[in-house]
N, C-alpha and C positions, 0 to 999 in steps of 0.2 A: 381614722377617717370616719366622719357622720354621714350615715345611712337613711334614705328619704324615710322610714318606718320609724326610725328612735327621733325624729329633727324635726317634726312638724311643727311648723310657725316658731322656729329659733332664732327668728330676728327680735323676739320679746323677750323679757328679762328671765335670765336662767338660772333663778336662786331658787332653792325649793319653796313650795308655796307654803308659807305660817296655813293654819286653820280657818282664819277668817276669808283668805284667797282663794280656798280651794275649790275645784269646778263642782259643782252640784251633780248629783249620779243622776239625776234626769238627764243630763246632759252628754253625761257619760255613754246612755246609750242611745242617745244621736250618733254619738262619733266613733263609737268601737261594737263589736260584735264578738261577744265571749262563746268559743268552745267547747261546750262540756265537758265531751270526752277527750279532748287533750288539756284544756285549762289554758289554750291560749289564745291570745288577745289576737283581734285583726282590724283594720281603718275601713271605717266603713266609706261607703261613696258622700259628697258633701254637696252641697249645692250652696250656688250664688251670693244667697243672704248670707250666710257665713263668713262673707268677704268684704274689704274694703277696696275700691276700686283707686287706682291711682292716676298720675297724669299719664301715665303712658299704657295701664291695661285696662279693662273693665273688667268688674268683677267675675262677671259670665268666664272670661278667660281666664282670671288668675285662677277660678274654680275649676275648670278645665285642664289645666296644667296640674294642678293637686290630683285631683284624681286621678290623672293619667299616670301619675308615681307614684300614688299612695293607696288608691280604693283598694279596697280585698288583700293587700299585703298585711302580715305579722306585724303585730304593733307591740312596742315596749319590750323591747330583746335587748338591750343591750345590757351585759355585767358592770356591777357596780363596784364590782373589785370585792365584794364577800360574797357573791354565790349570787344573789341576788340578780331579777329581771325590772328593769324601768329603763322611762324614755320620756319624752317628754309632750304637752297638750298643750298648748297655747304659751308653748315658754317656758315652761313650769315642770319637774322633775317631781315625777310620779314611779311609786314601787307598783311593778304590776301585779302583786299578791293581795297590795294594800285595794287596788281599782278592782279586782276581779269581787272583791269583799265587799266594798262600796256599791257595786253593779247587784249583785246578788240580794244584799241588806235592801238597800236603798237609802244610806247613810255612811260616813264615814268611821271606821273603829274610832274609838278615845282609846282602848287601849292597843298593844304588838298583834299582830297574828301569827299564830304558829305554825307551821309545815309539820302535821303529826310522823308523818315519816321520815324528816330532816332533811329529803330534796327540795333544796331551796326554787328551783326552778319548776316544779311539780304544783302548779297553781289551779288544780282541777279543786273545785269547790269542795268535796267531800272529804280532803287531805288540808285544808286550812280552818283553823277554832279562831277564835277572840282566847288571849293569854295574858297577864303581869307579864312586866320583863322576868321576875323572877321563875314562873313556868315556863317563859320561853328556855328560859338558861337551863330549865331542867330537863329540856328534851333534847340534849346534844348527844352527840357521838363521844367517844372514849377517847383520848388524843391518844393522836398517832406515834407521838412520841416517846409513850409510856414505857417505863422499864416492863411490866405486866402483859400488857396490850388487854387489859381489863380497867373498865372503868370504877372508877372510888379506888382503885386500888397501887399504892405505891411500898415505896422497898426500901427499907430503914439499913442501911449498910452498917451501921456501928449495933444495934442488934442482931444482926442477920434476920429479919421477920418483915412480911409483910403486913401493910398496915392499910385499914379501911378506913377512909371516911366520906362522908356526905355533906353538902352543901346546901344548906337551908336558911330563906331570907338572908343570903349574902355573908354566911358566918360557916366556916367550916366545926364540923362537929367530929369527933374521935369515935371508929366503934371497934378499936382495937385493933391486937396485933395476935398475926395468927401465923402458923408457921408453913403454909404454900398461897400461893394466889388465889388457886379454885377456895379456899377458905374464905378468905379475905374479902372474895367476891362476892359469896354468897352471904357474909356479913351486908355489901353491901346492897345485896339486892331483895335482903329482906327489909331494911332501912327504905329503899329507895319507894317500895311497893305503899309504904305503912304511912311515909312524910309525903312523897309524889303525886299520887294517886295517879289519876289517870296521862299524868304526863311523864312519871316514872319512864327511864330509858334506862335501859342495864348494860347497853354492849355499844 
């Protein structure tokens, strides 16, 4: 079910907006008011002009009724099915990490933004960078489904040994086979420290 905070104006077309559609961050803070210390978004109050009036309301009212569901509520909460917060502006499917970035810069990223601490919902300004996809990828968590439960590190059954490797520019690289996991691990977290850098994630 859609929520008057993620639906504003969803009678406009709901395809994510290309680059050239997207709203202007002037604009952006017309219409939202960013949180610092929590990193979340909220719908500011709107007025009149912002509205088309129709044969059955005037603007003055359709503006009336908006605010009355929308002003001062949390905006762009809704999960995107990976972790992720958006909602939508004039129709249009906005990530709220990406807007909180936009609002702050005063520009749109060209490249990913990262979550330095991997809470994708953690959009307080001093926890999201400008990354490659490839540093974004570098600052993930360990899967959970790991034989290890260490990340770079997996478990060769026809040698009995564990084995390290790292993932750089989209190529995995070998740093060997070592015979417990704290080994293996620490293979890879000297690797990750050296190739990483500051987006390096060990655990």
């Amino acid at each position: 079910m859609k929520t008057a905070a993620s639906t504003a104006h969803d009678r406009h077309n709901t395809k994510t907006a290309p680059k050239k559609d997207r709203i202007h961050p002037r604009l952006l803070d017309q219409l939202l008011s960013y949180d610092a210390a929590t990193g979340n978004l909220f719908w500011k109050a709107r007025t009149p002009d912002m509205f088309s009036a129709t044969q059955c309301r005037t603007a003055e009212h359709i503006c009336a009724n908006w605010n009355s569901k929308n002003a001062g509520r949390e905006a762009l909460t809704a999960d995107n099915g990976h972790g992720y917060l958006w909602g939508r502006i004039y129709g249009r499917q906005y990530l709220a990490h990406r807007v909180v970035w936009a609002m702050h810069s005063g520009s749109w990223p060209d490249a990913d933004i990262d979550h330095m601490d991997t809470n994708r919902t953690n959009n307080k300004i001093e926890n999201l960078r400008p990354a490659s996809r490839s540093e974004n990828m570098r600052n993930c968590r360990a899967h959970k489904d790991g034989a290890s439960g260490k990340k770079g590190v997996t478990f060769n059954k026809k040698e009995g040994k564990w084995m390290a490797r790292i993932m750089v520019h989209g190529k995995h690289h070998h740093l060997g086979r070592r015979l417990t996991p704290e080994a293996a691990h620490a293979a890879y977290c000297q690797a990750a420290q050296a190739l990483h850098g500051e987006f390096a994630r060990v655990a």
